[in-house]
N, C-alpha and C positions, 0 to 999 in steps of 0.2 A: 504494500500500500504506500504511496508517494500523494500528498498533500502540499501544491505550492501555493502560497497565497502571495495577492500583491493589491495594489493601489491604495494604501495607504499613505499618511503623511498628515501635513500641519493646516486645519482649518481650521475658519475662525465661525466663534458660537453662533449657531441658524444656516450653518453651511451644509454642504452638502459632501456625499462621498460616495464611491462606486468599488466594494472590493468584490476581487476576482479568486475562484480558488480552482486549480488545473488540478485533476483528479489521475493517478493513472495506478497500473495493478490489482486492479478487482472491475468487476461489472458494474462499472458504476450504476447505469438505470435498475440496478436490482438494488438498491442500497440506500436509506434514510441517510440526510445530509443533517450537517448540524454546523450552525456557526458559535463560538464561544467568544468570551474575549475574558482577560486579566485584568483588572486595574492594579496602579502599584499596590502592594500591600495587601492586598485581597486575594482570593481561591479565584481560581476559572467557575466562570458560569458559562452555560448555555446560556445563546440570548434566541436564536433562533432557528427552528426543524422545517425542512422539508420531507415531506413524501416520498415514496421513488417516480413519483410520476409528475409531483410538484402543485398538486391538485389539493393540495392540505398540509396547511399549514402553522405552527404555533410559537409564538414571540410570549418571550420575556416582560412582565407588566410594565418593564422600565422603558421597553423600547418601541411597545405595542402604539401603532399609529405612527409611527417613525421611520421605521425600519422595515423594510420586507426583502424577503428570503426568494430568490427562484434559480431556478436549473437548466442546462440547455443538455442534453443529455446525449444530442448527439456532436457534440464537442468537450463531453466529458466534464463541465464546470457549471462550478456552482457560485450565485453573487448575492453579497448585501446591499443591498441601496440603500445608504441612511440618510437621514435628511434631517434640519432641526439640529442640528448636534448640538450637546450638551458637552459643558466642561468634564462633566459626570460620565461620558461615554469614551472620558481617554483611558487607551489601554494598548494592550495586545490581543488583536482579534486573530483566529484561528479557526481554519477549517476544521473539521474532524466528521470519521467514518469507520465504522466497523473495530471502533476503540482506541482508533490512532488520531492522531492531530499533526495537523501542519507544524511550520516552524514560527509561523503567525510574519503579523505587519501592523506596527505600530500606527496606531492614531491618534494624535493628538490636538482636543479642541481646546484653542485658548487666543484670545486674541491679543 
């Protein structure tokens, strides 16, 4: 299982962000996606699930109306759209599937 994430980086609060996560060594479409992120000092949470077909989905209360999850499945990736961003949403977001995680990609909102 190989998790690469990217498009992260520095915005400023009420912005906006697009990460990408390249999936390769397993079937991806047979596989529930998950995106996580760190904040310093805190555990990884889940913020938000996809389906394997992308048809159902469930966010984090923190990010719920924010943030949404979709998959393109026949390019093997999976993206966040965040939008709104909160100082509160800096961290290191990470892909994850089938119990593995990316190596993540920093976000941080501060202006």
């Amino acid at each position: 299982v190989q998790l690469v994430e990217s498009g992260g980086g520095l915005v400023q609060p009420g912005g906006s962000l697009r990460l990408s996560c390249a999936a390769s060594g397993f079937t991806f479409r047979k596989y529930v996606m998950n995106w996580g992120r760190q904040a310093p000092g805190k555990e990884r949470e889940v913020v938000a699930v996809s389906s394997m077909e992308g048809s159902s989905t469930n966010y984090a209360d923190s990010v719920k109306g924010r943030f949404t999850i979709s998959r393109d499945n026949a390019m093997n990736t999976v993206y966040l759209q965040m939008n709104t961003l909160k100082p509160e949403d800096t961290g290191v977001y990470y892909c994850g599937a089938l119990g593995h995680w990316g190596q993540g990609t920093q976000v941080t909102v501060s202006s």
